[in-house]
Each structure stands twice: as structure tokens, then as C-alpha cells.
N, C-alpha and C positions, 0 to 999 in steps of 0.2 A: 495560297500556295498554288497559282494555276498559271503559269508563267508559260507563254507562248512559244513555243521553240521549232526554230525551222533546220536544224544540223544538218545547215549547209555552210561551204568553205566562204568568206566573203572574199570583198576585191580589196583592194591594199589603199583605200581610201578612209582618212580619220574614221569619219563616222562610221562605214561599215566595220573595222575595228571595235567601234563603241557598241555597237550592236551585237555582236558576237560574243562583249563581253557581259553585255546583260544576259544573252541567251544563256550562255553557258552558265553562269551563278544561275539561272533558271534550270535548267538540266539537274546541277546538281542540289537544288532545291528539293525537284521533286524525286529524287533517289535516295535522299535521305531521308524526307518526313514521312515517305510508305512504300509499302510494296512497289514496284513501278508498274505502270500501265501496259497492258496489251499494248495501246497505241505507243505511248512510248519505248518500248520495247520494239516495237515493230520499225519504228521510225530508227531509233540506232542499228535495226540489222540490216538498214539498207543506205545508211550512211558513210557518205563519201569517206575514205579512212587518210587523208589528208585531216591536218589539225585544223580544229573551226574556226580556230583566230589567225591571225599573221602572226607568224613565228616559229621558225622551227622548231622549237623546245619541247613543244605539247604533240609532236606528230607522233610520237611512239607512245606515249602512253594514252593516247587517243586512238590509236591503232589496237591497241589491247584491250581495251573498253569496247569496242565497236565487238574485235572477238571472242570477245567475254559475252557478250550478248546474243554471238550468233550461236555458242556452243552450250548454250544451256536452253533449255524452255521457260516458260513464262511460270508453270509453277516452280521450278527447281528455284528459281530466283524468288521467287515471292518465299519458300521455303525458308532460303537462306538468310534473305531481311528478319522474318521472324525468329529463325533462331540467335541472328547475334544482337538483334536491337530489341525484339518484342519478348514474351513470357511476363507472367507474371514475377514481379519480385525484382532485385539485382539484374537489367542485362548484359548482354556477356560482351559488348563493348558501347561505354558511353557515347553519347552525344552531346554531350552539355559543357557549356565553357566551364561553368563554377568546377563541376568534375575535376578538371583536368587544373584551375588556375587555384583553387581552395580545397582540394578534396573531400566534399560536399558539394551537394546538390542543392536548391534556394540560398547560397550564402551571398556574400559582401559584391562577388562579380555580375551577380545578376541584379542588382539594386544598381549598382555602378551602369548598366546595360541601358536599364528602366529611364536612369535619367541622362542618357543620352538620346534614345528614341524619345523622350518626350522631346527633348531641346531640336528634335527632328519633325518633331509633329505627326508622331507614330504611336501608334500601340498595338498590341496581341488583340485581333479579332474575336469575340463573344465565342465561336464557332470551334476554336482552335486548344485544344487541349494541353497542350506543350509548355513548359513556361519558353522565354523570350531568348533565352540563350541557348535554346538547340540550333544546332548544323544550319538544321535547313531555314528558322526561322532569318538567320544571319545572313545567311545565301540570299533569303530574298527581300531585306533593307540593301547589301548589295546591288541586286537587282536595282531595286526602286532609285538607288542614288546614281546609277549612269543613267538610265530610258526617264528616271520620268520628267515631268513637266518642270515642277515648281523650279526655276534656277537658284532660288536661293540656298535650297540644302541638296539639291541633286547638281553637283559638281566635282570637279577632281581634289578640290579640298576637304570637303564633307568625307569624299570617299575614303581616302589618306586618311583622314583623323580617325574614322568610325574602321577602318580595316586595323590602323596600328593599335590602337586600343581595346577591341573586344573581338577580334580575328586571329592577326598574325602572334598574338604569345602562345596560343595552344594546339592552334590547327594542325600543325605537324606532329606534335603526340598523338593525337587522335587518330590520325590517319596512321602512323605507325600501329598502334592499338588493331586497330584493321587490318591493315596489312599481314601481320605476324600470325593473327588469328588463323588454325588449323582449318576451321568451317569457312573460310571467307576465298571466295574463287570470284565472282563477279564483283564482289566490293572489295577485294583487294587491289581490283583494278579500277574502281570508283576513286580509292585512296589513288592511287598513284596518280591519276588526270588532279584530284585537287590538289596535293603536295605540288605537282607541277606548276596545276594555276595560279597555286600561291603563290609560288615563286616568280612568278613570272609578273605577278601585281605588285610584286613588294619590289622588285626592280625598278618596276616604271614608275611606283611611287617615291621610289630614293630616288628619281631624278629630277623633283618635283623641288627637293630641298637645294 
């Protein structure tokens, strides 16, 4: 989960599109698997508030993200992570697919998960304590399926199949789930930049068909 990020706007050329959009699935990688960094925090309050991909779509709720960042400090936000994702016991909004597609945690969707990342030549690092269908784990096979090397499973097909299948059926409850949450001010607007960038993949992906 250490995904490079520069939140800056690109040029309107394919690849810098491609890039922006690994960036961002990196952003919201690491916003969901922990507090956020000083540096990253730092880095979005002096971020351009133009959307960081080509498309109008994302520029307002990328604008509200950006002053969601500026209007709170670094512990208020670390606060806030803890109280709706961390405690001990029940947290007070899930992160996990099974959650939201089985209502359960380790059920049938995270098995279904396991064996698509292997058919990907993936696995959950020793390091990582999460099972494989958290938020941010998924953000960053995302990632890995636009930036990286290998072309045979890092393409716009890999990415379509693995986004329609253990992404796009739950993501928007979740983020709703957030959204609605009384305690949630900086990741209400976290939800809203992903609902957006969901939307905005599952387009470019139906045009793929």
C-alpha cells in the first residue's frame, strides 16, 4: 500500500489519463487502509483543485476533497478514520466487499476474490493484516492493473473484468454508508471523489463492450 502520487492535473494525452488513473486508485488506496499521512495530507492541501484526470465530472467532488483537507488538521482526520473504520469490535462503517455483497465478513465473495487474484498472479502480502477485499486492498489491484509492467493481466480487460466483478456491485453502498454517517466530514468527501470515480470507470468500461 505505498502507491506514488503526484495530485497533479495531466495533459489530455492517453497515457497521462492512464496515469492519473492509477494515481488516484493510489490516493484512495491509502485513505482508506489508514489514517492519512502528514505528507499526504499536506500534498492535497496544496493541490491544484482542477480534477486530476480529464473530465469534467470529478472536478467538484475533487474540489471538496481538496477542502476537506484544508479545513481540518491532520489529527482531526486521523481522529475521524478511527472513529468510523478503527475500535475495537463492529466499526461503524464497513470496508469489505463480503459486508456489503453477503452480509458477512470472510464469506463466499472473498473466496470468489482469492481466486481471481491468484488467476492474476497476486496475493495479500505477509505484512498486511486486512483480508483481500478491503477498499483499499482493491484500489490497489486497480492500481497494479493500469501502471504495471506485465501486459498480460495489466490491461483494459483484466481491468473491466476484475472492476465488474469484485468492485462495481458494492462500491456505491459503501460509500453511501459514509457519506450519511453523522461523524464523517473528510470522508464523506473521500465517498463522494470514489462514487464519482466509479462512475466515471464503469462508463469508459461500457465502452469497451
Amino acid at each position: 500500500m505505498s502507491a506514488s502520487v503526484s495530485l497533479t492535473q495531466p495533459g489530455s494525452s492517453a497515457l497521462d489519463e492512464e496515469t492519473a488513473r492509477a494515481e488516484l486508485y493510489g490516493v484512495l488506496s491509502q485513505l482508506y487502509y489508514a489514517p492519512p499521512s502528514p505528507e499526504l495530507l499536506s500534498a492535497l492541501r496544496v493541490a491544484v483543485t482542477e480534477a486530476p484526470m480529464e473530465g469534467g465530472f470529478l472536478q467538484e467532488p475533487w474540489q471538496q476533497l481538496v477542502a476537506a483537507a484544508r479545513a481540518q488538521d491532520d489529527a482531526a482526520i486521523a481522529a475521524e478514520y478511527d472513529r468510523l473504520f478503527g475500535g475495537v469490535g463492529k466499526p461503524e462503517v464497513f470496508v469489505y466487499a463480503s459486508h456489503y455483497l453477503a452480509g458477512f465478513l470472510n464469506e463466499k465473495p472473498l473466496a470468489r476474490l482469492r481466486t481471481s487474484l491468484d488467476r492474476l498472479g497476486l496475493a495479500r502480502g505477509d505484512t498486511m493484516p486486512e483480508t483481500e477485499d478491503h477498499v483499499a486492498y482493491l484500489c490497489e489491484v486497480m492500481r497494479y492493473l493500469i501502471a504495471g509492467d506485465d501486459m498480460a493481466v495489466c490491461n483494459l480487460t483484466a481491468q473491466r473484468d476484475f472492476f465488474a466483478e469484485h468492485i462495481q456491485p458494492w462500491l456505491p453502498a459503501m460509500c453511501n454508508a459514509l457519506e450519511q454517517h453523522p461523524a464523517a466530514s473528510f470522508y464523506a468527501a473521500v465517498a463522494r471523489l470514489t462514487r464519482a470515480f466509479a462512475a466515471v470507470d464503469t462508463q469508459g468500461f461500457d465502452m469497451l463492450d
